[in-house]
C-alpha positions in Angstrom: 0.0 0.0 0.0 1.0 3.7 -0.8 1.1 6.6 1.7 1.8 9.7 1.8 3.6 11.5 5.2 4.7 14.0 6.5 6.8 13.6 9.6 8.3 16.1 11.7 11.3 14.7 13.8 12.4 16.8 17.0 15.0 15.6 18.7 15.4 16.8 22.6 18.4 17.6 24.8 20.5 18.5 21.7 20.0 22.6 22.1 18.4 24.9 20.3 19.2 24.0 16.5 18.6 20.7 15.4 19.4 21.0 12.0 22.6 18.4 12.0 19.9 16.0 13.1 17.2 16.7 10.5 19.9 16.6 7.6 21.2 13.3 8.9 17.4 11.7 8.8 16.9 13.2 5.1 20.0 11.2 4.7 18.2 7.9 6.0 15.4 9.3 4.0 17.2 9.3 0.6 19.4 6.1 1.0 15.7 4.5 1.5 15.1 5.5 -2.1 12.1 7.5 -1.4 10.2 10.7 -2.8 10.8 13.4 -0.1 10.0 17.2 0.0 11.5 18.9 2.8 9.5 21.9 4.5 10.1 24.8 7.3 8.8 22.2 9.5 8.8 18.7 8.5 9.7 16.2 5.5 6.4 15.1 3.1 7.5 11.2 1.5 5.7 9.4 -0.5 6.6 5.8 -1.1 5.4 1.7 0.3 4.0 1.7 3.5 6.6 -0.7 5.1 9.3 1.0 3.3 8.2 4.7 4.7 7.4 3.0 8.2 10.9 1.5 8.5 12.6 4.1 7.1 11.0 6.4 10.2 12.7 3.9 12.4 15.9 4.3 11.0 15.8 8.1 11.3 15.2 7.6 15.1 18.0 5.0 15.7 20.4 7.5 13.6 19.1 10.1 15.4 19.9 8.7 19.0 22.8 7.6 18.0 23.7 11.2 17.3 23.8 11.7 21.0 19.9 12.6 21.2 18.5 10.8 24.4 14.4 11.8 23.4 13.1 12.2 20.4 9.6 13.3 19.7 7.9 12.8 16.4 4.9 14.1 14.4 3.2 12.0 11.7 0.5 12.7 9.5 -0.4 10.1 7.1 -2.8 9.4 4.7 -3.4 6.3 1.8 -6.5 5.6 -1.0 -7.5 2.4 -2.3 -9.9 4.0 -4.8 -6.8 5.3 -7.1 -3.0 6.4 -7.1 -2.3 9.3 -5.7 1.4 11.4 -5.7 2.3 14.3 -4.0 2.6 16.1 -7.1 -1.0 14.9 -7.6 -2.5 17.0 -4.9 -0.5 19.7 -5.1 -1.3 20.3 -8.4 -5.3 19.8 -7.7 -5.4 22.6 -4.9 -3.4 25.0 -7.5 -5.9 24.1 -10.1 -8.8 25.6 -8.4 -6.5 29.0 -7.4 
């Protein structure tokens, strides 16, 4: 099954800037082989279910590895079993109708 996230990883107990820590997980991200967009405030993918779900794991075990003891994570998800659906695909519906 395909889904579409978008995850938000905040690691805690690093300081203020996190950004060595979101780089590293777009890392795990990519070497997955999936589609990602990052954002101000998250990463959308798009990709297999168990390959997106594991994929999240890894960017927590990379991420605690990195010397983060808590990690707290966002994820909004969403799949269709009436049709295929990208990312591209919705974004380009909403901009239709602007």
């Amino acid at each position: 099954m395909n889904v579409i996230m978008d995850l938000c990883v905040v690691p805690m107990g690093v300081g203020v800037s996190v950004s060595e820590y979101i780089a590293a997980c777009q890392d795990v991200l990519k070497g997955a082989g999936l589609k990602t967009e990052l954002h101000a405030y998250g990463t959308n993918i798009e990709g297999e279910w168990d390959q997106v779900m594991a994929a999240v794991k890894e960017c927590h075990l990379k991420v605690h590895k990195m010397g983060a003891p808590r990690i707290t994570t966002t994820i909004k998800m969403g799949t269709r079993s009436d049709r295929s659906q990208t990312m591209a695909d919705k974004i380009s519906s909403v901009q239709g109708k602007l």
